[in-house]
mmCIF file as Biopython writes it, N, C-alpha, C and O atoms, coordinates in Angstrom:
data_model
#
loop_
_atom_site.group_PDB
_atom_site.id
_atom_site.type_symbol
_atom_site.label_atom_id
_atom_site.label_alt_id
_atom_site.label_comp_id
_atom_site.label_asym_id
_atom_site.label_entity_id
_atom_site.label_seq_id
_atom_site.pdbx_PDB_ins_code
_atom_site.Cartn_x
_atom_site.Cartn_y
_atom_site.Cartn_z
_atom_site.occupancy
_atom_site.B_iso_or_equiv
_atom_site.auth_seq_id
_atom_site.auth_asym_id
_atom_site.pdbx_PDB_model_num
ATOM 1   N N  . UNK A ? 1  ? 121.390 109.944 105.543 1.0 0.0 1  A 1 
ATOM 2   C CA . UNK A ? 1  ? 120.475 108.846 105.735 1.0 0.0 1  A 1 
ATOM 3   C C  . UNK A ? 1  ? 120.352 108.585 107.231 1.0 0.0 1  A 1 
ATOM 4   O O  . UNK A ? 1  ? 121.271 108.556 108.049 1.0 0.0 1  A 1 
ATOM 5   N N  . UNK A ? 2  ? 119.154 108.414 107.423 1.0 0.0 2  A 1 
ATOM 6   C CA . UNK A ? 2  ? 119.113 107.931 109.001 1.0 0.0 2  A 1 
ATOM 7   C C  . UNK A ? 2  ? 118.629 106.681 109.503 1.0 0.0 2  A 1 
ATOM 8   O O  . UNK A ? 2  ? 117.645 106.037 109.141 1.0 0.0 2  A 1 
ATOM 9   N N  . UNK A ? 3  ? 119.532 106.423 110.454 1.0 0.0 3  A 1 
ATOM 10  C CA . UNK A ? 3  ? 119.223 104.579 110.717 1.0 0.0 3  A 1 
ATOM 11  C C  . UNK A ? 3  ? 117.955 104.511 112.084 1.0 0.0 3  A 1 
ATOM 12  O O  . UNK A ? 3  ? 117.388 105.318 112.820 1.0 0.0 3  A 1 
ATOM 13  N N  . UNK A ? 4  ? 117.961 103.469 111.922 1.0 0.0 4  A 1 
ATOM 14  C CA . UNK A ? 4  ? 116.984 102.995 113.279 1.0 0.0 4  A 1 
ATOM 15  C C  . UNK A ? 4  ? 117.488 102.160 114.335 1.0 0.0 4  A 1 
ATOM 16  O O  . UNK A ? 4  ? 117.998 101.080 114.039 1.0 0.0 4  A 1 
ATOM 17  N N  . UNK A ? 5  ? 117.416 102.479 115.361 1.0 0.0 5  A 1 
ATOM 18  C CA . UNK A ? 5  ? 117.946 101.422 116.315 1.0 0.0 5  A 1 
ATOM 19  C C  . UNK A ? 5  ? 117.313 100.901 117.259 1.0 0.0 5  A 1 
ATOM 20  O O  . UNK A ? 5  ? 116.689 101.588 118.068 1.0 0.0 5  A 1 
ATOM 21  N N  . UNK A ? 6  ? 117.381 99.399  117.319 1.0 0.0 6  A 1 
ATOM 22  C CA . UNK A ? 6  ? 116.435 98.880  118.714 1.0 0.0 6  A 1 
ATOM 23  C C  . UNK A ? 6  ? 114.616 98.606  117.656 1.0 0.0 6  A 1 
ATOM 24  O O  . UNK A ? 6  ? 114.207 99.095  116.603 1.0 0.0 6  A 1 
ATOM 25  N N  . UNK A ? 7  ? 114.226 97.961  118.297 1.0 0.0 7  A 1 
ATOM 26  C CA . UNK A ? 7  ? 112.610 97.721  117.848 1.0 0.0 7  A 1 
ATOM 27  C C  . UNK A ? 7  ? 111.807 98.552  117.747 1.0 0.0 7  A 1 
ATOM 28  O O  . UNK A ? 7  ? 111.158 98.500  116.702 1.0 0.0 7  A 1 
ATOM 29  N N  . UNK A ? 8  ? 111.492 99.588  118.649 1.0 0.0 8  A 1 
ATOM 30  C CA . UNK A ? 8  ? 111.314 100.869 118.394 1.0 0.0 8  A 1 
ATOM 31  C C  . UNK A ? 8  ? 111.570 101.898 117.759 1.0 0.0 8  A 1 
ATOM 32  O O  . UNK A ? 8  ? 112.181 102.749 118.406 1.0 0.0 8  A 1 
ATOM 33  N N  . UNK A ? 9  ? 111.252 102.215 116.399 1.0 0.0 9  A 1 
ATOM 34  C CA . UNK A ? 9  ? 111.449 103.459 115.390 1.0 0.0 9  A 1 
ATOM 35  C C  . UNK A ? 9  ? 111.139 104.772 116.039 1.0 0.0 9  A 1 
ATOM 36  O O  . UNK A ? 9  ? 110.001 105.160 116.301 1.0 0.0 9  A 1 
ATOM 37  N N  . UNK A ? 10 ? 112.309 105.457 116.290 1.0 0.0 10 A 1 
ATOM 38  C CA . UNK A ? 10 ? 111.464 106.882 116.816 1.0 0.0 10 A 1 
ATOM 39  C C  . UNK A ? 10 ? 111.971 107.874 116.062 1.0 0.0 10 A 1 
ATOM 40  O O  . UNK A ? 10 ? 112.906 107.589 115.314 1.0 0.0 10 A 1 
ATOM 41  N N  . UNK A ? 11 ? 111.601 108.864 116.089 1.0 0.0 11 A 1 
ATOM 42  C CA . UNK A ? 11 ? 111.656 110.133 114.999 1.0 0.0 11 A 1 
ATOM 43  C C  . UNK A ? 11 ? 113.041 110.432 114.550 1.0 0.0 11 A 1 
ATOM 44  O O  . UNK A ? 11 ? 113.985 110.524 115.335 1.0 0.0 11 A 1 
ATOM 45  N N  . UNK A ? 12 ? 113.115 110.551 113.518 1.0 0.0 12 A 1 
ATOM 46  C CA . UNK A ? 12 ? 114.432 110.453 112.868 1.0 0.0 12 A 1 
ATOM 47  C C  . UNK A ? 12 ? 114.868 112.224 112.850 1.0 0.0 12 A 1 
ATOM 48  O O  . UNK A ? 12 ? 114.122 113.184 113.044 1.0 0.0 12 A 1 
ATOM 49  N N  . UNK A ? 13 ? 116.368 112.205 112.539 1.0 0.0 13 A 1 
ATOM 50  C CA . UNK A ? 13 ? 116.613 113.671 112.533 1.0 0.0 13 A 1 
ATOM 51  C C  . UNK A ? 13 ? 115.520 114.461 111.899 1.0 0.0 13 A 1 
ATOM 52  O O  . UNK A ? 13 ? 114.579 113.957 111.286 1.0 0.0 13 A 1 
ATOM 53  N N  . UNK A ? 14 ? 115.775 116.155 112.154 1.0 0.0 14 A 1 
ATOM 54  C CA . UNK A ? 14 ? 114.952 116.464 111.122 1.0 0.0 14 A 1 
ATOM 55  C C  . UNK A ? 14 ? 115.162 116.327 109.948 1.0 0.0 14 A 1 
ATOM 56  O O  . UNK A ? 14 ? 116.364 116.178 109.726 1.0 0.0 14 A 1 
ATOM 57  N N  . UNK A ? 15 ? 114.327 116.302 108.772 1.0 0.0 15 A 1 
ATOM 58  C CA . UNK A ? 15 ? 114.499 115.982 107.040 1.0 0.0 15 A 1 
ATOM 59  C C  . UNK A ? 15 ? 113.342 116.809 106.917 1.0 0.0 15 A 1 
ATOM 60  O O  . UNK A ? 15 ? 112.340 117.096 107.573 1.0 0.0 15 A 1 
ATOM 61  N N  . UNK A ? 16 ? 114.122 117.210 105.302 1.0 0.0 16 A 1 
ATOM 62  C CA . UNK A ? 16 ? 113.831 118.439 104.501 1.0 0.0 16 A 1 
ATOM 63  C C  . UNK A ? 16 ? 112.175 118.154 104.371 1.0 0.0 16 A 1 
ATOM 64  O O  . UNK A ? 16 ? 111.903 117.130 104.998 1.0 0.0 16 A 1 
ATOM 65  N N  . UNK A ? 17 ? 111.325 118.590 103.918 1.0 0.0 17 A 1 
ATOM 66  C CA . UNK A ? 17 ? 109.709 118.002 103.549 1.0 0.0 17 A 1 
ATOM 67  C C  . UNK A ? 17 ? 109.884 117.013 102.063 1.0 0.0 17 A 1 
ATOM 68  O O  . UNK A ? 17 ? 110.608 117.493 101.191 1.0 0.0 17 A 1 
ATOM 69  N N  . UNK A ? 18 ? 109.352 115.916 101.847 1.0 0.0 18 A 1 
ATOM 70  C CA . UNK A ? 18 ? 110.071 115.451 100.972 1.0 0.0 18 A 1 
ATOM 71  C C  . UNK A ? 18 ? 111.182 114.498 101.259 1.0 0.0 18 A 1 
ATOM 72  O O  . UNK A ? 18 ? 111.451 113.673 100.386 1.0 0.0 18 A 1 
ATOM 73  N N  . UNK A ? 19 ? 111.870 114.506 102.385 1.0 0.0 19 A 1 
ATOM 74  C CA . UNK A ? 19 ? 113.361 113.529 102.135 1.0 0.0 19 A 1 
ATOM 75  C C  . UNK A ? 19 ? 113.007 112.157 102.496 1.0 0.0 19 A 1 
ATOM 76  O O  . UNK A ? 19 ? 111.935 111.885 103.036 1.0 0.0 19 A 1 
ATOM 77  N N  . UNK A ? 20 ? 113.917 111.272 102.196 1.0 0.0 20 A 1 
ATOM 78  C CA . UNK A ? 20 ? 113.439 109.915 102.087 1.0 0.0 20 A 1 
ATOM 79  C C  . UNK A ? 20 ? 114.547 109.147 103.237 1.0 0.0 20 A 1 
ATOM 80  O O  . UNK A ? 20 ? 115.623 109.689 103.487 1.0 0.0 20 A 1 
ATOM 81  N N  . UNK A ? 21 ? 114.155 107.873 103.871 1.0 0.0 21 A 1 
ATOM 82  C CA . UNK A ? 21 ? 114.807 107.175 104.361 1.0 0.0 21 A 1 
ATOM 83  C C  . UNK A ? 21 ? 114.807 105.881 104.261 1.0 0.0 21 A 1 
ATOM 84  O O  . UNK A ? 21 ? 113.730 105.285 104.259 1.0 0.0 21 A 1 
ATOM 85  N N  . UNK A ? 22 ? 116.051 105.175 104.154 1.0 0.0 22 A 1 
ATOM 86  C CA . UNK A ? 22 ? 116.253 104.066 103.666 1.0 0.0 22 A 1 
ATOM 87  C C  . UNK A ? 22 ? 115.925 103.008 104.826 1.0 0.0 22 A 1 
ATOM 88  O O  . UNK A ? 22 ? 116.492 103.274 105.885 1.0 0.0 22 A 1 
ATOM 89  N N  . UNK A ? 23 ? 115.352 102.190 104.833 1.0 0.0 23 A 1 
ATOM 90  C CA . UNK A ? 23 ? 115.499 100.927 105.972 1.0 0.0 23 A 1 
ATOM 91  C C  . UNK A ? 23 ? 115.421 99.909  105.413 1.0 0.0 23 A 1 
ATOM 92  O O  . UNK A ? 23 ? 114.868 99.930  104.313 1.0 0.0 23 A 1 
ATOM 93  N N  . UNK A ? 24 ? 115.845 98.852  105.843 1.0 0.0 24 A 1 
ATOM 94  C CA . UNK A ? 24 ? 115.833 97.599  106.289 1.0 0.0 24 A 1 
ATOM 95  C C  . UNK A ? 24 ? 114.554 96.750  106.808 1.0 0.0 24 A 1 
ATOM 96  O O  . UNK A ? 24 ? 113.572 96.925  107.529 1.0 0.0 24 A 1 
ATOM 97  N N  . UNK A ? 25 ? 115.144 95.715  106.012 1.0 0.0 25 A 1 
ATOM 98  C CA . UNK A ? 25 ? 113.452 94.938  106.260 1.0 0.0 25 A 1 
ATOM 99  C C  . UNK A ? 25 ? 113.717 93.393  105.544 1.0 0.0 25 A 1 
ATOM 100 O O  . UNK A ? 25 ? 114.001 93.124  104.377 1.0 0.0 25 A 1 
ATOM 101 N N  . UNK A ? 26 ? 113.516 92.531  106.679 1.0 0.0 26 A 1 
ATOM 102 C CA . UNK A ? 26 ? 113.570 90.877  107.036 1.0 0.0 26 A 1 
ATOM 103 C C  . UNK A ? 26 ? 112.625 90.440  106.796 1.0 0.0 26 A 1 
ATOM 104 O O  . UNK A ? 26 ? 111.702 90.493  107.609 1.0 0.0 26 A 1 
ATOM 105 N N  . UNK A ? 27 ? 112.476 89.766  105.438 1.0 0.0 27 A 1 
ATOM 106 C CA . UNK A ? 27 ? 110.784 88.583  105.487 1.0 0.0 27 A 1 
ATOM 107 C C  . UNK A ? 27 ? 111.397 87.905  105.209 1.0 0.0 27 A 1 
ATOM 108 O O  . UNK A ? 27 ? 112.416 88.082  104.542 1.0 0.0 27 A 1 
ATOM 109 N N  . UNK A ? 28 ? 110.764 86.374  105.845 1.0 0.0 28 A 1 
ATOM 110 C CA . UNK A ? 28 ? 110.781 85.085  105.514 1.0 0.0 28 A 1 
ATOM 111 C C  . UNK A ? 28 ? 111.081 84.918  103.860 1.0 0.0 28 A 1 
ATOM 112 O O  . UNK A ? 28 ? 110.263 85.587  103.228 1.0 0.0 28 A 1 
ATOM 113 N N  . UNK A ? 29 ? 112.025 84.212  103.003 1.0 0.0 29 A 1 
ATOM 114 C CA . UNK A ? 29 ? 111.922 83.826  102.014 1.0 0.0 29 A 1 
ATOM 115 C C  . UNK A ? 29 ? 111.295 83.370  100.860 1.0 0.0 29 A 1 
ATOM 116 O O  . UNK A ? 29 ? 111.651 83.276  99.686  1.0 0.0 29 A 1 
ATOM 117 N N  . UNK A ? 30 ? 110.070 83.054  101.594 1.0 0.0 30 A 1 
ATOM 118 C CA . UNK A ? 30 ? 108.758 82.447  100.374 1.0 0.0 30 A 1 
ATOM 119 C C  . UNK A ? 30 ? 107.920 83.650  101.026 1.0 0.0 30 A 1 
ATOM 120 O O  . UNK A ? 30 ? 106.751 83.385  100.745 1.0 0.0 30 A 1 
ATOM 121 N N  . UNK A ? 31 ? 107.956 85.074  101.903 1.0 0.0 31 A 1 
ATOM 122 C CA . UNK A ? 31 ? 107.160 86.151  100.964 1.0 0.0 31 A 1 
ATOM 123 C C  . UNK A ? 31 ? 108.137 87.006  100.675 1.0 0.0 31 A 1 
ATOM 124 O O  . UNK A ? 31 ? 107.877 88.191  100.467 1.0 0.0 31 A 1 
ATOM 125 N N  . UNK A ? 32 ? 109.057 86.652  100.635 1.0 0.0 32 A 1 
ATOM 126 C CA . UNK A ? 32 ? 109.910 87.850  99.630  1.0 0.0 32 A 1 
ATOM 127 C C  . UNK A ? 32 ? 109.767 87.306  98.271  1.0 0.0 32 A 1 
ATOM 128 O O  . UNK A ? 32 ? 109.298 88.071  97.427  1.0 0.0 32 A 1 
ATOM 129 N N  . UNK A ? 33 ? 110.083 86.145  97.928  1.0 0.0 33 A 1 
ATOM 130 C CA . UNK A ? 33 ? 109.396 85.374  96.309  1.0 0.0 33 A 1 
ATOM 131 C C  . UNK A ? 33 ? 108.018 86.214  95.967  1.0 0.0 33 A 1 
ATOM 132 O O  . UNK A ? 33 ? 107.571 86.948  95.087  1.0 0.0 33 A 1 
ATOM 133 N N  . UNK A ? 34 ? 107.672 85.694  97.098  1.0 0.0 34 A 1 
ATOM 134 C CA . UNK A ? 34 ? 105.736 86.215  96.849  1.0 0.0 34 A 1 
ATOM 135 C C  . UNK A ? 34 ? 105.572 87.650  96.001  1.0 0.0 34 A 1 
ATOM 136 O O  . UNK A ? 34 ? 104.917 87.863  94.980  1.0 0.0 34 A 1 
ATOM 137 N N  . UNK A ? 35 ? 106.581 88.750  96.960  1.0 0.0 35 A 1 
ATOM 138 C CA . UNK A ? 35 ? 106.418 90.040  96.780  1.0 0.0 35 A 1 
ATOM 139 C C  . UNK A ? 35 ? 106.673 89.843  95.457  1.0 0.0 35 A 1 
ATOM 140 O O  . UNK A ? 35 ? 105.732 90.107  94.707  1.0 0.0 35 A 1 
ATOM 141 N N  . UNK A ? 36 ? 107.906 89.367  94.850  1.0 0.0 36 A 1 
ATOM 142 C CA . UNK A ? 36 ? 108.632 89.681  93.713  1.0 0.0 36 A 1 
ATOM 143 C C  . UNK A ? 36 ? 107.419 89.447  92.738  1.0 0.0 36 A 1 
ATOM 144 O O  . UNK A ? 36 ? 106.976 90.292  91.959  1.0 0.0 36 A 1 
ATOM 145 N N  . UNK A ? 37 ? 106.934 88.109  92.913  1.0 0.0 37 A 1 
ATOM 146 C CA . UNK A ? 37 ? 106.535 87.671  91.587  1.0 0.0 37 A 1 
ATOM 147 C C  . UNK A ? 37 ? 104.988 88.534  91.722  1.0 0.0 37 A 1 
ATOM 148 O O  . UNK A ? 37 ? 104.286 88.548  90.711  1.0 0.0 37 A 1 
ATOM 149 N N  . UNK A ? 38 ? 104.532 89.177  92.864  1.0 0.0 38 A 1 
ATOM 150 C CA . UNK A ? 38 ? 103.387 90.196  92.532  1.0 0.0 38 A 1 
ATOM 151 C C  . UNK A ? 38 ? 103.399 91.426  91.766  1.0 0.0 38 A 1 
ATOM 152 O O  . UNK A ? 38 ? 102.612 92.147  91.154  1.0 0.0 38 A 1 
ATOM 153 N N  . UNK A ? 39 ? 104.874 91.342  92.119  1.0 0.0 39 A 1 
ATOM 154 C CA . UNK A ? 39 ? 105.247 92.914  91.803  1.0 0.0 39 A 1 
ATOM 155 C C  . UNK A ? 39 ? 105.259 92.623  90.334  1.0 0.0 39 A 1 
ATOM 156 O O  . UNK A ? 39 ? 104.860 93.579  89.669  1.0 0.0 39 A 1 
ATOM 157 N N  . UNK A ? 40 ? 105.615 91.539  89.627  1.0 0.0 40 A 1 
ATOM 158 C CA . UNK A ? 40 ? 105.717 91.150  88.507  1.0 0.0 40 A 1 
ATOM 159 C C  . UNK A ? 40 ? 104.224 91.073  87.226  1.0 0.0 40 A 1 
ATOM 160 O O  . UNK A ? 40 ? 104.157 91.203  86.003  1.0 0.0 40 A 1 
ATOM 161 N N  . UNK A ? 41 ? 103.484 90.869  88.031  1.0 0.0 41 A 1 
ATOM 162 C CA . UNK A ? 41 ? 102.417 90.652  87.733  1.0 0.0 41 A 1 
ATOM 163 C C  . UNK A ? 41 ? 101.235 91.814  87.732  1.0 0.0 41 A 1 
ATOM 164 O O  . UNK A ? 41 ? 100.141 91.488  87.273  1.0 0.0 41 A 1 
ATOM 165 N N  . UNK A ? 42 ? 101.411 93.080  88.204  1.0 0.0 42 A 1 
ATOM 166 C CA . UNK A ? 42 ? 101.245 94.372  88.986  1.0 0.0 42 A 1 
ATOM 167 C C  . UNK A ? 42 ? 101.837 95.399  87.856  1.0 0.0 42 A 1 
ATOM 168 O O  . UNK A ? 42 ? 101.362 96.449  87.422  1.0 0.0 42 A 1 
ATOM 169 N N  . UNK A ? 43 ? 103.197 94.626  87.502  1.0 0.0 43 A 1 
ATOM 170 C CA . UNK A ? 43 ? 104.024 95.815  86.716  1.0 0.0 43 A 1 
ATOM 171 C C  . UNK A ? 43 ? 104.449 96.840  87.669  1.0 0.0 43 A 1 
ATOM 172 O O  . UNK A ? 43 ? 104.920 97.808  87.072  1.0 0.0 43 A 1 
ATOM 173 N N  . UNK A ? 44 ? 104.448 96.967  88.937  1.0 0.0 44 A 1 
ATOM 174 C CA . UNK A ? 44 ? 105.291 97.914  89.993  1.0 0.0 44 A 1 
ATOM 175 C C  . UNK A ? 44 ? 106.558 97.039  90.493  1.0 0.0 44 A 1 
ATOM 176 O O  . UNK A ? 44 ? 106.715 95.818  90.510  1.0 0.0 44 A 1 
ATOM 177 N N  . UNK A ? 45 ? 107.411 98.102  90.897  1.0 0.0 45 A 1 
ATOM 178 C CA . UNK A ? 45 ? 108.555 97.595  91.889  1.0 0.0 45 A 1 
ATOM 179 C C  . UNK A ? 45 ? 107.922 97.046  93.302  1.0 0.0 45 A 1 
ATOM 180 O O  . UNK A ? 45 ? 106.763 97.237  93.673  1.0 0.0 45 A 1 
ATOM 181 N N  . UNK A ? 46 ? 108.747 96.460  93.873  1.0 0.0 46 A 1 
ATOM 182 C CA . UNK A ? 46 ? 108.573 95.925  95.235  1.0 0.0 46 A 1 
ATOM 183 C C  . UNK A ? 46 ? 108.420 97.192  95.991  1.0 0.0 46 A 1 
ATOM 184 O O  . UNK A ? 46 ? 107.529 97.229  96.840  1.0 0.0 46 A 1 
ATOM 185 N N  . UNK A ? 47 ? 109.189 98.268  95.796  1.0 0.0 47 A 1 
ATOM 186 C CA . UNK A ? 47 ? 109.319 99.405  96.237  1.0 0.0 47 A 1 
ATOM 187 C C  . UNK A ? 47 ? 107.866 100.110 96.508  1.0 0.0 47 A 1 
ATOM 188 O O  . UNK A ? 47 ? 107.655 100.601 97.617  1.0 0.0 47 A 1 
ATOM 189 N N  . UNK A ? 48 ? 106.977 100.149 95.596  1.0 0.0 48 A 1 
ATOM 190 C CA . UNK A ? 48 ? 106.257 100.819 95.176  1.0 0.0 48 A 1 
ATOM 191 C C  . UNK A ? 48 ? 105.371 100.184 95.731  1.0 0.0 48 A 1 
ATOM 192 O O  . UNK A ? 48 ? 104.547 100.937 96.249  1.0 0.0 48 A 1 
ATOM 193 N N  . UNK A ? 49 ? 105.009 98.377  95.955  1.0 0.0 49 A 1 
ATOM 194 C CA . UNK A ? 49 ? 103.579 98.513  96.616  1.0 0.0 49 A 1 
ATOM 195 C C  . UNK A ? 49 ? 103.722 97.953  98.123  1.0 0.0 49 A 1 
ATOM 196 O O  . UNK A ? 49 ? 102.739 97.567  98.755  1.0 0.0 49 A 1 
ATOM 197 N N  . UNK A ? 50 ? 104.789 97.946  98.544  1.0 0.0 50 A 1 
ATOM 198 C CA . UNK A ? 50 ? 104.791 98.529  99.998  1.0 0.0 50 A 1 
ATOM 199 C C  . UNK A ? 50 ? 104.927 99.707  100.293 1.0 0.0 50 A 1 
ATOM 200 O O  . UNK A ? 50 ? 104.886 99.937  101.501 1.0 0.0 50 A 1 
ATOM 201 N N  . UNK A ? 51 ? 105.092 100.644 99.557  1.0 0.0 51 A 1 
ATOM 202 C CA . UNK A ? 51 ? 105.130 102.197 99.889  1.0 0.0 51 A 1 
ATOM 203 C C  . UNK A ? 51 ? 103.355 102.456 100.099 1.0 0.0 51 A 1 
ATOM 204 O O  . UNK A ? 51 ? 102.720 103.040 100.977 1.0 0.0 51 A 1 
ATOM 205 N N  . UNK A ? 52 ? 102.988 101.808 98.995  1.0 0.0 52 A 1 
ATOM 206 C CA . UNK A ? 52 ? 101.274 101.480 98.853  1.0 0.0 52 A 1 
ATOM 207 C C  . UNK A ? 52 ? 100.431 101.027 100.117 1.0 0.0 52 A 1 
ATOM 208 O O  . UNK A ? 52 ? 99.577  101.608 100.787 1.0 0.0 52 A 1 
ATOM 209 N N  . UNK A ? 53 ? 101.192 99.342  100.208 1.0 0.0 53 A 1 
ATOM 210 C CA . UNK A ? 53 ? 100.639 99.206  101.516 1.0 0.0 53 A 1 
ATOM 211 C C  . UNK A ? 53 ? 100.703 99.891  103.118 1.0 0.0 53 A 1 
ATOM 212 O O  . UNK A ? 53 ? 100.002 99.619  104.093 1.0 0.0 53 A 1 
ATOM 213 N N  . UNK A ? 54 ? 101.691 100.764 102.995 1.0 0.0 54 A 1 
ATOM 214 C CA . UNK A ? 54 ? 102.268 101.739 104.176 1.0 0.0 54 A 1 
ATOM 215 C C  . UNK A ? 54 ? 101.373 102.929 104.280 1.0 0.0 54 A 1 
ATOM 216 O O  . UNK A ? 54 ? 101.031 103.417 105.358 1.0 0.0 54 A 1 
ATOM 217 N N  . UNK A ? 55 ? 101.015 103.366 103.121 1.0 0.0 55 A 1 
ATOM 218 C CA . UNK A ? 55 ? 100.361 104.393 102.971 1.0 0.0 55 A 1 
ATOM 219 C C  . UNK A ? 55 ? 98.745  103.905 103.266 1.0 0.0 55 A 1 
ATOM 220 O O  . UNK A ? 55 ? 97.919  104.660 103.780 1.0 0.0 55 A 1 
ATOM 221 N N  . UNK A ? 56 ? 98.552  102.975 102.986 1.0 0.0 56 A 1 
ATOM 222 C CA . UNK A ? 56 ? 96.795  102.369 103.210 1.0 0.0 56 A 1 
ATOM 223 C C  . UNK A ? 56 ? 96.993  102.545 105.019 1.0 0.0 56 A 1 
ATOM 224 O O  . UNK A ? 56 ? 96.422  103.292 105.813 1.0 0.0 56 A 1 
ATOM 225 N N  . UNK A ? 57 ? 97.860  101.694 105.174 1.0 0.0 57 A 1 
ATOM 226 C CA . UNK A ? 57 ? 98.261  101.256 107.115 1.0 0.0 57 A 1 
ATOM 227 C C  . UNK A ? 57 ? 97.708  102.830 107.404 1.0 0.0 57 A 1 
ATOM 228 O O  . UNK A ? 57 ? 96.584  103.210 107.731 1.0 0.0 57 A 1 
ATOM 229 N N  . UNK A ? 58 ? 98.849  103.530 107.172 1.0 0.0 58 A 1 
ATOM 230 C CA . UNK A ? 58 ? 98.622  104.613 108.217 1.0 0.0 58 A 1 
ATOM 231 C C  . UNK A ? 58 ? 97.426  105.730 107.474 1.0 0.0 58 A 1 
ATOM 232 O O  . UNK A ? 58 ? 97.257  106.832 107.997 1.0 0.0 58 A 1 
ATOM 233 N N  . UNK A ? 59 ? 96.836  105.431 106.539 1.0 0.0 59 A 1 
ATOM 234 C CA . UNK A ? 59 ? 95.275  106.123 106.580 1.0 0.0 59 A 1 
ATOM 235 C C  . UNK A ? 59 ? 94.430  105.965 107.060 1.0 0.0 59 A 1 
ATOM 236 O O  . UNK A ? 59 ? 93.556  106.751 107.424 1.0 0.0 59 A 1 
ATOM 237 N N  . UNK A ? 60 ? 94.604  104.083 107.226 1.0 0.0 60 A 1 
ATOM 238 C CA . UNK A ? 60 ? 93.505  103.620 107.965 1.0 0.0 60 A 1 
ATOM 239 C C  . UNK A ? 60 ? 93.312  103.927 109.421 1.0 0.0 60 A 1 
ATOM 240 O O  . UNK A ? 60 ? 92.266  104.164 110.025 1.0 0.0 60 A 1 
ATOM 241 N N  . UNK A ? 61 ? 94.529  103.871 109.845 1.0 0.0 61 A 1 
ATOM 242 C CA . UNK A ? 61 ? 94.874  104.387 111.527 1.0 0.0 61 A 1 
ATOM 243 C C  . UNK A ? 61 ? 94.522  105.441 112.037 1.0 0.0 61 A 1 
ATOM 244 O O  . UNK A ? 61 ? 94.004  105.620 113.139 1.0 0.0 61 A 1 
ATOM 245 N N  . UNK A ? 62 ? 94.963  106.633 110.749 1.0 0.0 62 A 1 
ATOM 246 C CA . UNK A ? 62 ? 94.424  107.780 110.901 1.0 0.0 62 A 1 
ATOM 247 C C  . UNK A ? 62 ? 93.156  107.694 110.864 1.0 0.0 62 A 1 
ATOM 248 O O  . UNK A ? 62 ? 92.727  108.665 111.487 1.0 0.0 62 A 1 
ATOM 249 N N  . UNK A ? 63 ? 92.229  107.008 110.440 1.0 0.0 63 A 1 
ATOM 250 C CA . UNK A ? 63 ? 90.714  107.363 110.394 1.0 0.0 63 A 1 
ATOM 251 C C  . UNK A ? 63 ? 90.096  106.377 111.174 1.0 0.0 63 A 1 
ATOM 252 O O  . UNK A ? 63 ? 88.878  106.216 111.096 1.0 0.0 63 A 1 
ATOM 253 N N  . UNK A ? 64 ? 90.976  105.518 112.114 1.0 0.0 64 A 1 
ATOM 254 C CA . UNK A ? 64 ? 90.028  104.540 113.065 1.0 0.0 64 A 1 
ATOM 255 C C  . UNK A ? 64 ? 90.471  105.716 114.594 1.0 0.0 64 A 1 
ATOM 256 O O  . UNK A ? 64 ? 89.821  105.744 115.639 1.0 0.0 64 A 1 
ATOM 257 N N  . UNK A ? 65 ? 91.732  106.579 114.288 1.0 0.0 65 A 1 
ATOM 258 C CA . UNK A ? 65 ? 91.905  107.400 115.690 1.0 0.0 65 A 1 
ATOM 259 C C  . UNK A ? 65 ? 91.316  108.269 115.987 1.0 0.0 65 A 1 
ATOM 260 O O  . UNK A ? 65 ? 91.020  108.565 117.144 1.0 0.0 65 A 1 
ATOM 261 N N  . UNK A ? 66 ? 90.841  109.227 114.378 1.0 0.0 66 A 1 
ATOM 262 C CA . UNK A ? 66 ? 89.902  110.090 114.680 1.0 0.0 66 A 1 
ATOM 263 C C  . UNK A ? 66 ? 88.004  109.663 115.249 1.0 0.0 66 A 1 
ATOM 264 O O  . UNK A ? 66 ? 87.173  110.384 115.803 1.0 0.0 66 A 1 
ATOM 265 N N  . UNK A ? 67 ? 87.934  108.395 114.848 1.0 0.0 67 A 1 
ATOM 266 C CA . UNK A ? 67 ? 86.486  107.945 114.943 1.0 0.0 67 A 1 
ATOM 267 C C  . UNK A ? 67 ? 86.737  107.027 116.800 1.0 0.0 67 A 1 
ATOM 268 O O  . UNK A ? 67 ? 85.746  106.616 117.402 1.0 0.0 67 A 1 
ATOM 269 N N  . UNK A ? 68 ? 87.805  106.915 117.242 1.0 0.0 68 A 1 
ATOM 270 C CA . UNK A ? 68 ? 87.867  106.593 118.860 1.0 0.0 68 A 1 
ATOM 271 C C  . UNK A ? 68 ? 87.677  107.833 119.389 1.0 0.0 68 A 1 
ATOM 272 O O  . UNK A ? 68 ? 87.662  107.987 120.611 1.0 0.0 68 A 1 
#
């Protein structure tokens, strides 16, 4: 598993294609409720629709960098 250190995330060892890394992650208390009870309502894990929203982030990025 590979950690992160400092505010800056920078490239983690190499990993296999496929491997996963665990992090850490601080929200305020009333949206961690929030998440839960969406996730509830969704029928996904918490897991699953921030993996979602992570994956939207960096498509979108990808397609506002190619159009700069």
């Amino acid at each position: 598993m590979a950690a992160f250190h400092g505010l800056n995330a920078s490239k983690t060892s190499t990993l296999p294609q496929g491997g996963v890394v665990e992090i850490g992650l601080l929200l305020p208390a009333n949206q961690a409720d929030a998440l839960v009870e969406l996730s509830k309502r969704r029928h996904q894990s918490v897991a699953q629709i921030l993996r979602g929203l992570i994956d939207r982030a960096l498509t979108d990025d990808e397609a506002a960098t190619r159009w700069s």
